[in-house]
C-alpha positions as a printed Julia matrix, in Angstrom:
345×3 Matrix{Float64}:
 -13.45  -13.89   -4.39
 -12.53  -12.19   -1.45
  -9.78  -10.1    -3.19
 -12.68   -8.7    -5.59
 -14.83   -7.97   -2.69
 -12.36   -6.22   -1.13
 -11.15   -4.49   -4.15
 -14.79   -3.49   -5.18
 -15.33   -0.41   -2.34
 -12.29    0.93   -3.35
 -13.21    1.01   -6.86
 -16.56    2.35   -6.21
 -15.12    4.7    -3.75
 -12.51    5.78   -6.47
 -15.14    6.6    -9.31
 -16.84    8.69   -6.36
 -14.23   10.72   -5.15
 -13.07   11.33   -8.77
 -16.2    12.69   -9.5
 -15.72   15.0    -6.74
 -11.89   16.39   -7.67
 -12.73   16.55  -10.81
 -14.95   19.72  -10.03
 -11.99   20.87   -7.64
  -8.96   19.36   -8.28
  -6.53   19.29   -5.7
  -3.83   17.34   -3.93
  -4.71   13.8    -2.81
  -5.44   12.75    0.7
  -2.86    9.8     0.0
  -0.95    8.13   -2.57
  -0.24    4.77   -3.3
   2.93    3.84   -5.05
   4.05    0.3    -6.57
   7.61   -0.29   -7.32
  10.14   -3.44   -7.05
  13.4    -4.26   -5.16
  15.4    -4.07   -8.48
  18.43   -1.98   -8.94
  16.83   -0.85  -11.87
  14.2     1.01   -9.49
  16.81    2.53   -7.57
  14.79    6.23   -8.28
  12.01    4.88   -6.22
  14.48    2.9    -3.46
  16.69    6.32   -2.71
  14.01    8.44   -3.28
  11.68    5.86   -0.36
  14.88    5.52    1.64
  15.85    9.47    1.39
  12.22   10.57    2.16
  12.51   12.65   -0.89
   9.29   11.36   -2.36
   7.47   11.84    0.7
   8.84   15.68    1.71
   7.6    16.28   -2.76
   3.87   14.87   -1.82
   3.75   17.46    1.65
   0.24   16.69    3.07
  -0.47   13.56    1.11
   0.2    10.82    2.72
   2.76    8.29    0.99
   1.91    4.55    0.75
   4.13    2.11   -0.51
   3.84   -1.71   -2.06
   6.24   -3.71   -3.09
   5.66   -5.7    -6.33
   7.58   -8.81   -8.69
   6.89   -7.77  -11.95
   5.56   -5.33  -14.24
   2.43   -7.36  -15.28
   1.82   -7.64  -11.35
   1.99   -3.94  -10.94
  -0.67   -3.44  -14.04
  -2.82   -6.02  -12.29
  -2.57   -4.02   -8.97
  -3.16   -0.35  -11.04
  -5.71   -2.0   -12.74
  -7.61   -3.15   -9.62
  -7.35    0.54   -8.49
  -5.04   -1.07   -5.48
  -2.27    1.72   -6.16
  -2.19    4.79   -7.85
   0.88    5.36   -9.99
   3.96    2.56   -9.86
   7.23    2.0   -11.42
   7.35   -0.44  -14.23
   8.91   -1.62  -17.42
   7.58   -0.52  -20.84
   6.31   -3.28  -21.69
   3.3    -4.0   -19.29
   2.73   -0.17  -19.78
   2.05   -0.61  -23.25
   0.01   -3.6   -22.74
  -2.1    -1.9   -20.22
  -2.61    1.11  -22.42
  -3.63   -0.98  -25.81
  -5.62   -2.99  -24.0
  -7.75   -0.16  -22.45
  -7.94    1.38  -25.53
  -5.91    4.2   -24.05
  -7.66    4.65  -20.55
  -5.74    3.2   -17.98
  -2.99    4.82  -17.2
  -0.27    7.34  -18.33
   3.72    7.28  -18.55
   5.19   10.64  -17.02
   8.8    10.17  -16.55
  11.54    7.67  -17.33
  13.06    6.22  -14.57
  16.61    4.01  -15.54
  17.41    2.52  -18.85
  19.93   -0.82  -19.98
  20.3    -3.32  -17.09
  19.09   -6.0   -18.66
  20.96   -8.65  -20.3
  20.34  -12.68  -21.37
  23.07  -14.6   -18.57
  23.59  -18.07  -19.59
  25.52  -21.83  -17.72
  29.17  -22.65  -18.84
  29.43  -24.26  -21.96
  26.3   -21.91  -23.93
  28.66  -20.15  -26.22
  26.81  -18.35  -28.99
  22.96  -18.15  -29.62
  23.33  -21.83  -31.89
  23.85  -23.5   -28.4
  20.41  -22.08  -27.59
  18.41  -25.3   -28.82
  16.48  -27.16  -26.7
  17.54  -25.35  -23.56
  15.11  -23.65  -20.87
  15.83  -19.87  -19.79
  13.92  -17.58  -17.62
  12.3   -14.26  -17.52
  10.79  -12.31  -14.8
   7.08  -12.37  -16.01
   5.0   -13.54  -19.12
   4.79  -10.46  -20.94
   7.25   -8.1   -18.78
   9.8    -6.32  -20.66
  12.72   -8.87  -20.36
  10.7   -11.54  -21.2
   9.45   -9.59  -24.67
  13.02   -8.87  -24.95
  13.87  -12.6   -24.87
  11.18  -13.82  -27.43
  11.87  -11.36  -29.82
  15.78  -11.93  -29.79
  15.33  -15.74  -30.28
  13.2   -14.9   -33.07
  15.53  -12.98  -34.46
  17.7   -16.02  -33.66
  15.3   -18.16  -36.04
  14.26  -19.91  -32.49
  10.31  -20.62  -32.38
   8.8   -20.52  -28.65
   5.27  -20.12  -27.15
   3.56  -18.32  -24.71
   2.55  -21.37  -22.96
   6.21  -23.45  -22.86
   7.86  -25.69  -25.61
   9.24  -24.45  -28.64
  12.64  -24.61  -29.93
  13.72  -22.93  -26.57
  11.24  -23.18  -23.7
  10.66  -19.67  -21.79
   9.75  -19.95  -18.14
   8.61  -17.06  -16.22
   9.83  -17.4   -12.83
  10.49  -14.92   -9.97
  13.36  -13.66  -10.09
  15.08  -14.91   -6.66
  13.45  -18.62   -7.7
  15.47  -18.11  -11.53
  18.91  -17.55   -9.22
  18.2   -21.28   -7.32
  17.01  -23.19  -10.37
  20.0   -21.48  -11.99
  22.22  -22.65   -9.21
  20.94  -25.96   -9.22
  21.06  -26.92  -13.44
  17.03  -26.41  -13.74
  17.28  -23.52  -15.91
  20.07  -22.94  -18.61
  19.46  -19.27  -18.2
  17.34  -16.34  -18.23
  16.71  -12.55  -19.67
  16.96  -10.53  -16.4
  17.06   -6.97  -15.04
  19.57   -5.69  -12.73
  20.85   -6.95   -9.55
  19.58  -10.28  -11.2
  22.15  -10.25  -13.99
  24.85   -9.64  -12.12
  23.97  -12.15   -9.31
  23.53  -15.01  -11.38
  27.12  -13.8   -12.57
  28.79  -13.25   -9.44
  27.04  -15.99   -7.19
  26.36  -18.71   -9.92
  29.08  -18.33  -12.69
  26.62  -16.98  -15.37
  27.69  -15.42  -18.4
  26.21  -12.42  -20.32
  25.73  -14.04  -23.76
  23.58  -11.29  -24.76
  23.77   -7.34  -23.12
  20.55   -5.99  -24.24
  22.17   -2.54  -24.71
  23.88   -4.31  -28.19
  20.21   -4.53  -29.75
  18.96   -0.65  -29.36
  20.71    2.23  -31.2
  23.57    3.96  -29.34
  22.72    0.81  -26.44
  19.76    3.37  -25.32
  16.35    1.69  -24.05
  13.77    2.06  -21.41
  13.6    -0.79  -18.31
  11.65    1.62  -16.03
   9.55    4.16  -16.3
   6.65    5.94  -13.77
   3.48    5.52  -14.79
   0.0     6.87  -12.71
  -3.16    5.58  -13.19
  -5.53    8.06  -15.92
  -8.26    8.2   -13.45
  -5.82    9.73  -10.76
  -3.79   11.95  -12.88
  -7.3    13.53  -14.06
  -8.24   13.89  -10.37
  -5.1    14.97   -8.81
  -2.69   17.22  -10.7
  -0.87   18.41   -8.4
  -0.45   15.14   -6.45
   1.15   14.34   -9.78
   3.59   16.65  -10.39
   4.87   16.89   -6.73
   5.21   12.57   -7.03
   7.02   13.77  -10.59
   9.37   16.19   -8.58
  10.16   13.64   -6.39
  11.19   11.34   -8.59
  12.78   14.0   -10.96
  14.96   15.0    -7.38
  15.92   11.58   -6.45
  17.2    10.79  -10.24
  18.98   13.72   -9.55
  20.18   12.24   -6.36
  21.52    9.28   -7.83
  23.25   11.36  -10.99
  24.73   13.2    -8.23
  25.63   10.85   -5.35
  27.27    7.98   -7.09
  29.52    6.88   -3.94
  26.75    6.86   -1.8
  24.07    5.53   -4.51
  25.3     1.57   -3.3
  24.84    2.48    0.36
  21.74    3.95    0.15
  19.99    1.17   -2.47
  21.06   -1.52    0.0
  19.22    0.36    3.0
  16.33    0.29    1.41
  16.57   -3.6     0.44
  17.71   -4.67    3.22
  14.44   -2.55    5.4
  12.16   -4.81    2.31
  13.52   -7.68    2.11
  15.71   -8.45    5.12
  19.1    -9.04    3.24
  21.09   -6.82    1.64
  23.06   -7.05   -1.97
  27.19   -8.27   -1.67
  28.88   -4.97   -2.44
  30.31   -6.72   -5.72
  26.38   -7.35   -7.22
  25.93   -3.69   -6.71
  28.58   -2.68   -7.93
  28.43   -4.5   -10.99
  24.47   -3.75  -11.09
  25.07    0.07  -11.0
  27.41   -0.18  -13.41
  24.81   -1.09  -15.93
  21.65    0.88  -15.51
  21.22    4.85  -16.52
  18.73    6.44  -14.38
  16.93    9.06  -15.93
  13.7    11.31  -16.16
  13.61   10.5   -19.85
  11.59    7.49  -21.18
  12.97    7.16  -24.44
   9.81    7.82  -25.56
  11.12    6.92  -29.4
  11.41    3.46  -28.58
   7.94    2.37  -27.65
   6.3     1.21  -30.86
   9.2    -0.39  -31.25
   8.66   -2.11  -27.7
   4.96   -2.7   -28.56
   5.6    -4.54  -32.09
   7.85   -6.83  -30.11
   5.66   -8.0   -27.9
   3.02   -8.07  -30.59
   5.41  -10.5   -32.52
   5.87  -12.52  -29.76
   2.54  -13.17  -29.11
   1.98  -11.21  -25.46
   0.21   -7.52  -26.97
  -2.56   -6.79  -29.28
  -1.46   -4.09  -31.62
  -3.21   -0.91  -31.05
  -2.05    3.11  -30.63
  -0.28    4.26  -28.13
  -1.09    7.99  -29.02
  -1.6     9.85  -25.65
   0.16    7.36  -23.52
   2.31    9.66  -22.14
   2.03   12.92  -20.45
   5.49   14.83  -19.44
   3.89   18.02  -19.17
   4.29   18.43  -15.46
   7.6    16.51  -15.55
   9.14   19.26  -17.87
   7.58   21.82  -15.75
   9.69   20.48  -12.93
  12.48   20.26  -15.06
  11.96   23.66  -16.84
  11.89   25.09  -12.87
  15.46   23.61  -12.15
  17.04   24.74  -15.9
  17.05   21.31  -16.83
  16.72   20.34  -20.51
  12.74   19.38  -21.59
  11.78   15.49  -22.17
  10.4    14.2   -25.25
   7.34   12.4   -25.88
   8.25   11.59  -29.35
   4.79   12.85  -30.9
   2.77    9.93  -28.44
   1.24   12.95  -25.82
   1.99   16.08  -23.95
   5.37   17.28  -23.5
């Protein structure tokens, strides 16, 4: 109760001040960003730890949360508690079906691949899959989509709410590495460092890369998405957040010695201990960071998860706009981003 209480001014206040910009938009007094401490965020980590997010937004004033999972980040956006976030596809698409297009749009790619099904000695080839339990970040997050529709694939029935010919727990992720560690779990469809900890730390192995299922091994884990309501409001906001990110991609593509140093700063300053050199390593190894979202691949994404029984179908025309994305990239001579006929480009 209290969380609606307290969410309920800022939502009231929100449809208020939007009101307001609307007649004279201009940049936001602040905004509030939502990503996670995932290697596959590592645009939002070097471009948080590098200030290079904050010196793009000038006058606005930069606010940061830390989040577990895509659906949590929706939930958050949702609530009007942040204002744009990084995120997997997945919860993105959810949002925008289930809003009938309102909620929020996509305007930049973030990283692609680093995401693979790790499984315990003696798991082989997907046959050995019966009766075991494996884990995935969140009911409904991108991995966890990723898992359901693979066993299907696999002619393995399982349910949204446990059982099945293989039983799918969403855990968080740090929990998956100690139930891993300790037998509870057989395995689990995870995003980068995850993978490669349970590797390194816990003798996983990668019985399934996810990069073997998409053509040419190309597909979306995170992308930045801003809230419809704030994107109408503040333009500008949004395109200086989208140069940002655009420059710390950029950073990354760039910086690749430095990339592990800079990644660990900034999770070690969130969550107190930083990533062995050899889970980076292996993490970085894996993930693509770039300002395209593979925008191709989303209905794709979306029948997925319809199949496995966490979407509704529904369109996803206008779920993205890259219009002030390829403005910024335009600006540097950079090649323009596709939104593969589902919004502005």
């Amino acid at each position: 109760g209290l969380v609606v209480a307290a969410a309920l001014p800022a939502l009231l206040g929100g449809c208020a001040g939007a009101g307001t910009a609307a007649a004279a938009p201009g940049p936001a007094a602040e905004l509030r960003l939502g990503y996670f401490d995932n290697v596959t965020h590592a645009p939002a980590l070097v471009g948080l730890e590098q200030g290079i997010i904050a010196d793009a937004l000038g006058d606005t004033v930069l606010q940061t949360q830390v989040l577990g999972a895509g659906p949590a980040a929706v939930e958050a956006l949702s609530a009007g508690a942040i204002d744009a976030a990084y995120l997997g596809p997945n919860p993105a698409v959810n949002s925008y079906v289930q809003s009938a297009g309102q909620s929020l749009r996509i305007v930049a790619g973030a990283a692609g691949g680093g995401a693979a099904l790790v499984v315990r000695a003696g798991i082989t080839d997907p046959s050995d899959l019966a009766g075991t339990t494996l884990a995935t970040p969140q009911l409904g997050n991108t991995q966890d989509v990723a898992l359901r529709s693979w066993l299907a694939t696999e002619g393995f029935e399982t349910s949204t709410t446990g059982g099945g010919d293989v039983d799918i727990v969403p855990t968080e992720n740090a929990q998956t590495l100690a139930l891993f560690q300790n037998g509870t779990i057989d395995g689990a469809w995870l995003p980068e460092p995850w993978v490669s900890r349970l590797v390194l730390e816990a003798g996983a192995t990668v019985l399934v890369d996810e990069a073997s299922l998409w053509p040419d091994g190309a597909f979306p884990t995170t992308v930045l998405v801003v809230r419809s309501d704030y994107l109408a409001a503040h333009p500008d906001t949004v395109r200086d957040l989208v140069a940002g990110h655009a420059a710390s991609v950029d950073w990354l593509t760039r910086h690749p010695d430095e990339a592990a140093t800079v990644i660990n700063a900034k999770l070690t300053a969130d969550t107190g201990t930083p990533l062995p050199d050899a889970v980076l390593a292996r993490a970085l190894t894996a993930v693509t960071f770039t300002t395209d979202p593979y925008a191709a691949t989303f209905p794709v994404s979306l029948q997925n998860a319809v199949d496995a029984g966490t979407a509704k179908p529904g369109t996803l025309d206008g779920l993205f706009d890259l219009a002030p994305l390829n403005a910024v990239l335009a600006e540097a001579g950079g090649a323009a981003v596709s939104a593969a006929g589902l919004g502005r480009d």
